[in-house]
Each structure stands twice: as C-alpha cells, then as structure tokens.
C-alpha positions as a Markdown table, in Angstrom:
| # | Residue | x | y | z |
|---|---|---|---|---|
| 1 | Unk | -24.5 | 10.4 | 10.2 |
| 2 | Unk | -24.9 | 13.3 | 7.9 |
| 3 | Unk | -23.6 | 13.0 | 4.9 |
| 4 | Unk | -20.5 | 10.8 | 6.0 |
| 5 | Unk | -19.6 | 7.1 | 4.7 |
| 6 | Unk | -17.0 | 4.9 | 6.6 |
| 7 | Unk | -16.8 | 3.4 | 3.4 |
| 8 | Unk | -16.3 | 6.1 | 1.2 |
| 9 | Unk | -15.2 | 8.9 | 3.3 |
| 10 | Unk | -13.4 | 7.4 | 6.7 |
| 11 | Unk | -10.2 | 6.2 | 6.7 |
| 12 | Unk | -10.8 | 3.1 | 9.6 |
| 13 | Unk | -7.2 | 2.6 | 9.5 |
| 14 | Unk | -4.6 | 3.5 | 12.4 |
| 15 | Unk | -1.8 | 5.7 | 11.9 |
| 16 | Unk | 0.6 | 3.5 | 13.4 |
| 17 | Unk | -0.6 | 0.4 | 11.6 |
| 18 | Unk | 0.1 | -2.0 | 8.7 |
| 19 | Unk | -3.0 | -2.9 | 8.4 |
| 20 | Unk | -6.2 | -1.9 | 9.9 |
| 21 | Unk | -7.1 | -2.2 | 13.3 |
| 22 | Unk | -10.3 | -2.8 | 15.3 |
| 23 | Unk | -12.4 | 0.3 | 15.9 |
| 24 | Unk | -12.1 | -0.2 | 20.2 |
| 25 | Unk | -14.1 | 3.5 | 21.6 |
| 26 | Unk | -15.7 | 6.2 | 19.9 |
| 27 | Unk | -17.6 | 9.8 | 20.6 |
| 28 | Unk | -19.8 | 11.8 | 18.4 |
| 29 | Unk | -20.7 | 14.8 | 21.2 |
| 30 | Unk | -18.8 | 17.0 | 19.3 |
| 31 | Unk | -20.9 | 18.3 | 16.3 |
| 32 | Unk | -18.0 | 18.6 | 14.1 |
| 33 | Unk | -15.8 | 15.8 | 15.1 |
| 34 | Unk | -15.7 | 11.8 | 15.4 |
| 35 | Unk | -13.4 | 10.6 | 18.0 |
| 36 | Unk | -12.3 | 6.7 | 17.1 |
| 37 | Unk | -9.7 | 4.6 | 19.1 |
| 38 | Unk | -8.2 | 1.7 | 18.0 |
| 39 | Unk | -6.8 | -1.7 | 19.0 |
| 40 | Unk | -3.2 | -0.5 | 19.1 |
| 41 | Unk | -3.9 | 2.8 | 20.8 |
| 42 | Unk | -4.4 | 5.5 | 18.9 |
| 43 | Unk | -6.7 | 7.9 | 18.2 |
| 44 | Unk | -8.3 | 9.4 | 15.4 |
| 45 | Unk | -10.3 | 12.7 | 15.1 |
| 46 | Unk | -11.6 | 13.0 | 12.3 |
| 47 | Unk | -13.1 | 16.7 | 11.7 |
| 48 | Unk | -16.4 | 16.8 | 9.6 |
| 49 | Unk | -15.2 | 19.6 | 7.0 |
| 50 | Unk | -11.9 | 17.1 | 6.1 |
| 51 | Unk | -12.6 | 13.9 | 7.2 |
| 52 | Unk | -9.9 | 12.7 | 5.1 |
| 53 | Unk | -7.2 | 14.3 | 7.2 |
| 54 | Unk | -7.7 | 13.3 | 10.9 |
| 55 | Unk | -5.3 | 14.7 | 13.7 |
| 56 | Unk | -3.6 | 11.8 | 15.2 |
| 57 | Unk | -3.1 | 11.4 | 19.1 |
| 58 | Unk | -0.4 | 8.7 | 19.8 |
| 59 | Unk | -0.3 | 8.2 | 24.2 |
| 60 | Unk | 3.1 | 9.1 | 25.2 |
| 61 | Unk | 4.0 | 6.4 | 27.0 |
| 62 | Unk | 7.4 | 5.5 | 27.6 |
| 63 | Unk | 8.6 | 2.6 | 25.2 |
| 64 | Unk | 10.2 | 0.8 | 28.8 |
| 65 | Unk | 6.7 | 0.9 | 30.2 |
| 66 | Unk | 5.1 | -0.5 | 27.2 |
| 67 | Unk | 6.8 | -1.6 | 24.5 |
| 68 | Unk | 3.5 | -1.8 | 22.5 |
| 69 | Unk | 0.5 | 0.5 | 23.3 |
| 70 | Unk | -2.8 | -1.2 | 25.0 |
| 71 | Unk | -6.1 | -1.2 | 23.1 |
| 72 | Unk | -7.8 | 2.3 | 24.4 |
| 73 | Unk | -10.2 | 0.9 | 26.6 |
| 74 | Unk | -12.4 | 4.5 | 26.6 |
| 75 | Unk | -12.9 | 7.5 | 25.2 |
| 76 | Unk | -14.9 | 10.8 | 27.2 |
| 77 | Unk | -15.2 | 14.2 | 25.7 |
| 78 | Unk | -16.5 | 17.4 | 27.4 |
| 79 | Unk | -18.0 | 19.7 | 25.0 |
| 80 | Unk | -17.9 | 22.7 | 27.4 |
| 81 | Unk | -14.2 | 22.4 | 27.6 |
| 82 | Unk | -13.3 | 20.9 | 24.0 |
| 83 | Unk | -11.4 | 18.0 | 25.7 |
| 84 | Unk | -11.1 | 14.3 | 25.1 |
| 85 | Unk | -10.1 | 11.6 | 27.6 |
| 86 | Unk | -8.8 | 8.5 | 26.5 |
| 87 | Unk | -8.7 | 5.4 | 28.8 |
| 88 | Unk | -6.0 | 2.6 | 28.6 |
| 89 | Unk | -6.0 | -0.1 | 31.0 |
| 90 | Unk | -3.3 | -2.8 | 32.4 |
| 91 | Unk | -3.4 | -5.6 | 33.4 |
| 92 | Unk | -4.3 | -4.0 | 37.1 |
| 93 | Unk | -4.4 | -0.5 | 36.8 |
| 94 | Unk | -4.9 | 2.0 | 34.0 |
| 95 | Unk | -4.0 | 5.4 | 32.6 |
| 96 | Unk | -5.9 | 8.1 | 31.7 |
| 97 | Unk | -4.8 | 11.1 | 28.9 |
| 98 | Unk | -6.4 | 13.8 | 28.9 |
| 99 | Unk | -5.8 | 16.6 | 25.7 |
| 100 | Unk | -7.6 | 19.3 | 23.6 |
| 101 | Unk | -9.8 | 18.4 | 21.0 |
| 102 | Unk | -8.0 | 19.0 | 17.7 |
| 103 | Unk | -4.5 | 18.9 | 18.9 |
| 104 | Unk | -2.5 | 15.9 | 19.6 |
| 105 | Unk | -0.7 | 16.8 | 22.8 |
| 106 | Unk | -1.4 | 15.4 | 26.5 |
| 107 | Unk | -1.7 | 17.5 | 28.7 |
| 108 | Unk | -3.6 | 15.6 | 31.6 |
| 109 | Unk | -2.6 | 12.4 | 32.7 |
| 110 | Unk | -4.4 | 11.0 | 35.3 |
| 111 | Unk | -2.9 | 7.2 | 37.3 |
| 112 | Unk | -5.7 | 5.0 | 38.0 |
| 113 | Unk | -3.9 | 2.3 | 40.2 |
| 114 | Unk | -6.9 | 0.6 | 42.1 |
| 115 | Unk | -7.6 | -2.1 | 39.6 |
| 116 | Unk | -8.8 | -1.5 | 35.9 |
| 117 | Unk | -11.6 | 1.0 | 34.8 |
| 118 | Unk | -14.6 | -0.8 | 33.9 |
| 119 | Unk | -16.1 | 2.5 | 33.1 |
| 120 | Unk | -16.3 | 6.2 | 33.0 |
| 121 | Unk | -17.7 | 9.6 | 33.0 |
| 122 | Unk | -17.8 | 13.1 | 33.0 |
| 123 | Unk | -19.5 | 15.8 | 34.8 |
| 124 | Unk | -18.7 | 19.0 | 32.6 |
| 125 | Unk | -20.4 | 21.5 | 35.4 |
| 126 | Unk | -17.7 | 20.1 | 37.6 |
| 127 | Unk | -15.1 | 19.7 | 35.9 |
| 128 | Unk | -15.0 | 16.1 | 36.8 |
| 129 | Unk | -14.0 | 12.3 | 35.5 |
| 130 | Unk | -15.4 | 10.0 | 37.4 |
| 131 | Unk | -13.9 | 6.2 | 37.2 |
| 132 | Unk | -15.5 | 2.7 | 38.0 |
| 133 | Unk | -12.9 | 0.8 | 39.3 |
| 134 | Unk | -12.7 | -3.1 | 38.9 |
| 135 | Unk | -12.1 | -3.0 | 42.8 |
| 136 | Unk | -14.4 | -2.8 | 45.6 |
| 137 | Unk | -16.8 | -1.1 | 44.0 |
| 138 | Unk | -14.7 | 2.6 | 43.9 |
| 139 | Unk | -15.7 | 6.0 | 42.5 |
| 140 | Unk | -13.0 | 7.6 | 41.6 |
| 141 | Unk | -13.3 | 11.2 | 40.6 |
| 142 | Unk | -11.0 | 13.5 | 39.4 |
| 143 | Unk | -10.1 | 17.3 | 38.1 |
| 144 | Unk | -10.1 | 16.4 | 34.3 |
| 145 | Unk | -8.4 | 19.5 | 33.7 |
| 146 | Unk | -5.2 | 18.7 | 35.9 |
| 147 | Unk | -5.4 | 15.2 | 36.4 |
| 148 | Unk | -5.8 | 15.6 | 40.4 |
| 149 | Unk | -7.4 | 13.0 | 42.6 |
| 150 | Unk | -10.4 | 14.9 | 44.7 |
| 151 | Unk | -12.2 | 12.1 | 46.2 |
| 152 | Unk | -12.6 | 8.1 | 46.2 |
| 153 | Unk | -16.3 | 6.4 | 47.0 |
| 154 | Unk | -16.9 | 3.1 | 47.9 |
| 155 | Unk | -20.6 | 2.1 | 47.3 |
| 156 | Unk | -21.0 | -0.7 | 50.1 |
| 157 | Unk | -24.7 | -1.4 | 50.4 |
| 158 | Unk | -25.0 | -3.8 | 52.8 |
| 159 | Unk | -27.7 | -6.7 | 50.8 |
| 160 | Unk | -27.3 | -5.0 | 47.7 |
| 161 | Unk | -23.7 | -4.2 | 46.7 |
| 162 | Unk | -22.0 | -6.6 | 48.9 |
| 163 | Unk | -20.2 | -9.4 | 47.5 |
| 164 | Unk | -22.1 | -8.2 | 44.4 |
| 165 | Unk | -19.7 | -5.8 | 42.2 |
| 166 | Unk | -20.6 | -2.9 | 40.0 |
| 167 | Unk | -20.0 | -3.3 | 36.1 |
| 168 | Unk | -20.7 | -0.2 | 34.9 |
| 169 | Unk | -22.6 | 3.7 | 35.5 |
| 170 | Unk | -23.4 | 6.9 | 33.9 |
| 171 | Unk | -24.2 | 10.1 | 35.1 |
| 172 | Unk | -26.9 | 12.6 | 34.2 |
| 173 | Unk | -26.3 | 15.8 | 35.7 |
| 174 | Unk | -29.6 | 17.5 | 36.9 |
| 175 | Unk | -29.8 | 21.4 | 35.9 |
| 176 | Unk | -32.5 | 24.0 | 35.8 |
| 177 | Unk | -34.1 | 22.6 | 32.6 |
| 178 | Unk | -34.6 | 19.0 | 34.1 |
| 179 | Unk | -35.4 | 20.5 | 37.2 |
| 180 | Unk | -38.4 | 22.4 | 35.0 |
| 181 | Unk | -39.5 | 19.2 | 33.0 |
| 182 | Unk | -39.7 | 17.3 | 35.8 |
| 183 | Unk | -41.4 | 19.9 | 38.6 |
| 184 | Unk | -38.4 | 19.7 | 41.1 |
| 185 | Unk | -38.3 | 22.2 | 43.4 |
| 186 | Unk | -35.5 | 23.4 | 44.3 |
| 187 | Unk | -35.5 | 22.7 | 47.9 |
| 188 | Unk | -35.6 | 19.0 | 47.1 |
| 189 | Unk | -33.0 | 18.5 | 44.9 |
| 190 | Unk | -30.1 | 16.1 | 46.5 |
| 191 | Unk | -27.8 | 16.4 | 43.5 |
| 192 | Unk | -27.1 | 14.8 | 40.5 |
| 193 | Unk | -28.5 | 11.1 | 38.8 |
| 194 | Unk | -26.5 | 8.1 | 39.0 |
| 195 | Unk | -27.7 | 4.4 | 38.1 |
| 196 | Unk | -24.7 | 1.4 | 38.8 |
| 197 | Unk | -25.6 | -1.9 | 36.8 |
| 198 | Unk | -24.3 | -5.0 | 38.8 |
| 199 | Unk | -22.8 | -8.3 | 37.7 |
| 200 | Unk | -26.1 | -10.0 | 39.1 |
| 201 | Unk | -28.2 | -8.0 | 36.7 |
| 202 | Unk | -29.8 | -5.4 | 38.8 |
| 203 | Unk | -29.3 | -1.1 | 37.9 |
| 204 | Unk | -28.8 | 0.9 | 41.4 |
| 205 | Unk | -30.8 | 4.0 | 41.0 |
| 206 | Unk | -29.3 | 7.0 | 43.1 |
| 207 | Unk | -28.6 | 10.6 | 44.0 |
| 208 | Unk | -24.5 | 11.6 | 43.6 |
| 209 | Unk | -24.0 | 14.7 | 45.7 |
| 210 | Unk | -20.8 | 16.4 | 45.3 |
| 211 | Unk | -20.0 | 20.0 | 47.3 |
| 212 | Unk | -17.1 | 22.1 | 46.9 |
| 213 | Unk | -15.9 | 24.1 | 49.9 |
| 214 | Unk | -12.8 | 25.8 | 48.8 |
| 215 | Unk | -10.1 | 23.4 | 48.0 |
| 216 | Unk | -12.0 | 20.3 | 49.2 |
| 217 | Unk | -14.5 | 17.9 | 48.1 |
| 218 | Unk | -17.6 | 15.7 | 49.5 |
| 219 | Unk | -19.1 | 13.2 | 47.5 |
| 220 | Unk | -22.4 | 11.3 | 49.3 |
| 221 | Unk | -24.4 | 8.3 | 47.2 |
| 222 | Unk | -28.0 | 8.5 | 48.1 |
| 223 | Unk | -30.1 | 5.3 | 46.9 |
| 224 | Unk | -33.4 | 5.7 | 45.6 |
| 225 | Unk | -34.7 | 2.6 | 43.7 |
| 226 | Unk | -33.3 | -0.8 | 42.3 |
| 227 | Unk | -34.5 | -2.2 | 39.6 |
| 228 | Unk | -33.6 | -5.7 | 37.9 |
| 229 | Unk | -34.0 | -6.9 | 34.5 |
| 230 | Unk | -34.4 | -11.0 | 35.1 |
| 231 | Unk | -34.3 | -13.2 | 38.0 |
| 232 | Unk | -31.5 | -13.4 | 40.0 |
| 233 | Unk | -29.9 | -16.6 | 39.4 |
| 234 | Unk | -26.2 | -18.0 | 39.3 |
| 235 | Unk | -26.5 | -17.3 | 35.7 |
| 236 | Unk | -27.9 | -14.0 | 35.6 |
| 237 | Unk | -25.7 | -11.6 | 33.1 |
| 238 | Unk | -24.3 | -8.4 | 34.3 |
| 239 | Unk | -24.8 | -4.9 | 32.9 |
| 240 | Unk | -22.5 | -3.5 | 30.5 |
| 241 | Unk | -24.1 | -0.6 | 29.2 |
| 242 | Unk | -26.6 | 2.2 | 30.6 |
| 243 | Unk | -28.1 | 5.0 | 29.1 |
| 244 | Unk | -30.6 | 7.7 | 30.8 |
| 245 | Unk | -32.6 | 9.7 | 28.3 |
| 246 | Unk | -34.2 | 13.1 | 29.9 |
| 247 | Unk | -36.1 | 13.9 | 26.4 |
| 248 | Unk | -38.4 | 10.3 | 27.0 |
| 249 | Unk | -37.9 | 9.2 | 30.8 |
| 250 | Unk | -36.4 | 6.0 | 29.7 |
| 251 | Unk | -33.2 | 4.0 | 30.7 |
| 252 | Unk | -32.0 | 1.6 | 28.4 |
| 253 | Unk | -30.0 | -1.3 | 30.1 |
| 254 | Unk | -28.1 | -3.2 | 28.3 |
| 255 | Unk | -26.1 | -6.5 | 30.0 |
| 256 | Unk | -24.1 | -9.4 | 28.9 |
| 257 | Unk | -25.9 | -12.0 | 27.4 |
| 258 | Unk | -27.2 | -9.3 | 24.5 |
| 259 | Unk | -30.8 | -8.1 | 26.3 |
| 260 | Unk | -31.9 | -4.8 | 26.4 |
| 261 | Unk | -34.2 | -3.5 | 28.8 |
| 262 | Unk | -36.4 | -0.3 | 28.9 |
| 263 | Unk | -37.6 | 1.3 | 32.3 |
| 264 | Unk | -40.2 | 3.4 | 31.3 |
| 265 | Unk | -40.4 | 7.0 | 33.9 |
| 266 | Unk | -37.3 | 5.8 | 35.5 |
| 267 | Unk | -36.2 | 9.8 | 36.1 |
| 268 | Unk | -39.8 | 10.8 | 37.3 |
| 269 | Unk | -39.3 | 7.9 | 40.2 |
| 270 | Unk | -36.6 | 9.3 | 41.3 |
| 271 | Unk | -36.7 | 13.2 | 41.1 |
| 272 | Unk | -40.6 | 13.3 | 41.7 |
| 273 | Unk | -42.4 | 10.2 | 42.4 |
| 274 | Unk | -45.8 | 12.0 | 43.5 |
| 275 | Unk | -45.8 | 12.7 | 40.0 |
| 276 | Unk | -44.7 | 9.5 | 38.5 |
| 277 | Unk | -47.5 | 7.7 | 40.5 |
| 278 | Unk | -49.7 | 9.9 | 38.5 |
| 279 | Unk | -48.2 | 9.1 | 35.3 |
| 280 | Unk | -48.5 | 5.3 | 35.9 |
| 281 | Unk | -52.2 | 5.3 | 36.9 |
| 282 | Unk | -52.8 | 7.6 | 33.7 |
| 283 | Unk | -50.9 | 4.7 | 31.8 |
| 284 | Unk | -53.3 | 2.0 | 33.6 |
| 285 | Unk | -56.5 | 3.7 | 32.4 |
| 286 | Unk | -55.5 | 4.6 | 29.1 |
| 287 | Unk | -54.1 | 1.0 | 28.6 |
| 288 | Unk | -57.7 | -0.3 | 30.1 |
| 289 | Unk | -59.4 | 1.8 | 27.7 |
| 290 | Unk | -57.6 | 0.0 | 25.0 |
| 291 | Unk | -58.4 | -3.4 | 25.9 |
| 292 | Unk | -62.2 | -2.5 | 26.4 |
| 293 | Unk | -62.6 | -0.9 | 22.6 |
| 294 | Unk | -61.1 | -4.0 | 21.6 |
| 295 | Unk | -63.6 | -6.1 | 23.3 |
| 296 | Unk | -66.4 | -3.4 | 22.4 |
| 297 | Unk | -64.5 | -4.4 | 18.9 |
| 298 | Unk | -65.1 | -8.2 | 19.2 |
| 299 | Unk | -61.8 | -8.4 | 19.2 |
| 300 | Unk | -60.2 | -11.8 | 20.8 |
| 301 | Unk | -57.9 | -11.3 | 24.1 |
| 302 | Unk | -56.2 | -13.9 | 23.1 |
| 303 | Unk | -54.7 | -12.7 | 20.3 |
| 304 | Unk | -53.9 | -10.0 | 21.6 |
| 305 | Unk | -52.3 | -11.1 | 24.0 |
| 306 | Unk | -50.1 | -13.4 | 21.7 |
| 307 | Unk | -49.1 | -11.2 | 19.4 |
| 308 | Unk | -45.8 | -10.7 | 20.1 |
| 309 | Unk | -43.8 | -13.7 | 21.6 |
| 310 | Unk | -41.8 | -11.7 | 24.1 |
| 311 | Unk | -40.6 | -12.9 | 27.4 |
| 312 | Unk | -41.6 | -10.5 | 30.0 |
| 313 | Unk | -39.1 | -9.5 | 32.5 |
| 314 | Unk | -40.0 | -8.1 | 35.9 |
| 315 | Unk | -39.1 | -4.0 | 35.5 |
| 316 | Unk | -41.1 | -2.6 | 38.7 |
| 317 | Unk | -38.6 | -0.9 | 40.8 |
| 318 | Unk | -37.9 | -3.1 | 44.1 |
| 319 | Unk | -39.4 | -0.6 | 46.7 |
| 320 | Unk | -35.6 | 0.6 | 48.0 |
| 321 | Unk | -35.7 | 1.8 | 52.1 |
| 322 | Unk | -32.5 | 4.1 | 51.5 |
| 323 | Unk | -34.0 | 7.8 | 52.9 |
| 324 | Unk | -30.9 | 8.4 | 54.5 |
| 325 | Unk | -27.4 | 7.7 | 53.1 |
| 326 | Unk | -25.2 | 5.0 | 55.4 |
| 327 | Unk | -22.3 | 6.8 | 56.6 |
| 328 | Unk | -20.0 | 4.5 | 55.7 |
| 329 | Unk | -21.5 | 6.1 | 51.7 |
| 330 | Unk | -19.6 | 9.0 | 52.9 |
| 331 | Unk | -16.1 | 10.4 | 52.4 |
C-alpha cells in the first residue's frame, strides 16, 4: 500500500495494551489515513505522512457499563464528512461512536438496542448509517452526524426472507455518473442499490429508496433479482461479505465456508436489463466464436473443457416477480 510496511513502518500494537492485540476492522477510504481497530477497543489512525505517531481513539464508555472495552466489531468512514464510525457490540445490542477523522473525541453516539449489528454502511449523500440488525431482519438508519434514529425497515419477503435471516449488505449509491455508464434515464431511476446475503446462501438484489420531506423520512425496498451461489441445502453457508464494483459490473460474494463468487453484469440487471440482455447474448457469440477457432484449430473439447477443475455453481439470477414493493416493505 504505497510505500508503507506493517513490518517496518506500523506499530500493530494497541495503546491500551501489554502486548499486541488482534487487528478486529480496518478502512483505507481516506487517502491519507489507515483506520485499524483492535481486540480491546481501540482505534488507531495512523496518518500516512507519520505513521509512526497515530491519534488514539479510546470509546468513552463508562467503566460501570463495561469494565473492559468490547472488540470493535466495525469500522465506517465518510470521506465527504471526514468522519469515522466505530461499531461495538453486546452481547444484545451495540453502540455506535461516531468522531472526526484525526481527533480522538466522540461526538456521535448512536444506541443500537434491537439485537447486535451484523453489519453496516454509509450513504455519504445522505448523511446516513445504515445498520443490519441480528433481529428480524431490520434496517436501521440513522443521522451519522447526530446520532438520530430516522427510520427502521423490516425486509419481510414472504418465500424469500422469511424464516430465512439477513447476514450481511452494502450499499452503492447511484449518482449521475452511474446513471451515465449504465444509460439510466432519469425517469427510471427508483433509488439507490442494495444486495442482502442470507444465511441460506442466496444475495437479494434491490432498489433502497429513501425521500426526505422536511423533517421526515421514507425508506421503501424494491426487489429486483435473487441470486444464489450453491444449492440450498441444510448445509448451505451464509454470506458474510459483499462487494459491488461500478468500474467492472461485478459483485463479489463471499460466505462462510470460504467461497467466493462472481456475478458478472450484476448492476446492468438491475438498473438496465434491456441492455444487459444485450451484453449477455454479445458474451454468447463471442464465447461461441471461441470454441469454433478452437475446433477450426483441431483443438480437443475435451481438454478444454477440463482444464480447470472448478465446481460450477448456478449464478443466473432466479427470475424475481417483485415489480411493486409489498406494503408491509414500507415505513
């Protein structure tokens, strides 16, 4: 990462600590700064012209609440605002601080007390965290700035969510340069992209609406697509880790028995799927086109076909008849 060595440059070591302690969160959005929590609750930022001399953020809990800080759980930054939010959780709730980057003062604290957050994120045009809860299935999202609850969604999709909980999300907010990329016009935009992972392995691929009118807040879920990465069995891992690139069209899906799954025009489906149909047939021919100049080749099939031992997963998108939220989606 530049020209910086955890060996030889990073101190790994808490503040508060004896000894080292596990590395538990990190975030590298800001170009100048790595943001590192530990195992006993602290955080370093360590600034990329000294990274020698980190500023140290210690949660202020009260020493009768916790007589030992928990493991940060998370760790958020907005870039737009320069603030970092740091996640701890409880046994069944959790606590969020919220402070500017390069000081070590709280100045949002946010009370998460429906269950533990399994995850996180931030929409920086809204000024908005937005928490997984552990239970059923809840959005929470809040003013990051002031540590105000807005709104709470429950995603209850009855056949897909039900009695099947969410694991984790992420968020990619849709603006004028997506909007370009992909040829959305502006009349059909519903909002911004979320895609849920579930414990039985499949990624719910939505639209999250939110509109401000005044001093209130509406948030709808609009599903698009489901996708899965294996078959659905007793055993089936869930997903722990999503990631939605813009630049290639792909998601990246990790879950918890170590696979990792690419969707290929994942974004396309959703935001313009006359064009991703055109994408995939392109893909068709050219891949045809392969296989006939390597028979035109004398080229075996066969080998071709076994040169890679992978195990193919099923990664078409399971046709989703969701045109119109559910009104129970709405709050």
């Amino acid at each position: 990462m530049r020209t910086l060595s955890v060996e030889s440059v990073f101190s790994c070591g808490s503040e508060l600590a004896q000894k080292p302690f596990p590395v538990m969160a990190l975030s590298w959005k800001f170009p100048d700064h790595l943001i590192v929590g530990y195992e006993d609750g602290t955080i370093n930022d360590f600034p990329v012209g000294s990274p020698l001399r980190p500023t140290v953020f210690i949660p202020p809990f009260k020493a009768e609440e916790f007589p030992t800080y928990p493991p940060v759980s998370h760790i958020k930054t907005s870039l737009k605002d320069s603030f970092i939010l740091v996640c701890y959780n409880h046994k069944d709730s959790a606590t969020v601080f919220g402070y500017k980057a390069g000081t070590n003062d709280a100045t949002t604290k946010i009370v998460h007390l429906s269950g533990v957050v399994l995850d996180m994120n931030i929409m920086e045009w809204a000024q908005v965290l937005i928490t997984l809860s552990s239970i059923n299935n809840e959005l929470s999202i809040y003013n990051y700035l002031h540590g105000d609850l807005l709104v709470a969604l429950r995603i209850n999709i009855e056949g897909i969510t039900f009695q099947n909980p969410l694991t984790s999300f992420t968020i990619l907010a849709i603006n004028k340069q997506i909007k370009h990329v992909y040829k959305v016009k502006e009349e059909k935009s519903k909002g911004d992209i979320i895609a849920c992972g579930m414990k039985n392995g499949t990624i719910l691929m939505a639209y999250l609406d939110l509109k401000f009118n005044k001093e209130k807040i509406s948030a709808t879920i609009d599903p698009q697509q489901l996708y899965k990465t294996q078959e659905i069995t007793e055993n089936t891992a869930g997903i722990r880790v999503i990631y939605l690139d813009p630049v290639t069209d792909n998601m990246l899906v990790g879950d918890a028995k170590g696979n990792v799954v690419i969707f290929k025009n994942s974004l396309m489906k959703a935001l313009n799927s006359t064009e991703a149909k055109k994408r995939e047939e392109e893909d068709k021919r050219s891949w045809l086109g392969k296989i006939w100049g390597r028979e035109w080749l004398g080229e075996k099939l066969e080998e071709i076909d076994n040169a890679a031992n992978i195990e193919v997963v099923d990664t078409k998108p399971i046709p989703g008849e969701f045109e119109k939220p559910n009104e129970d989606l709405k709050q």
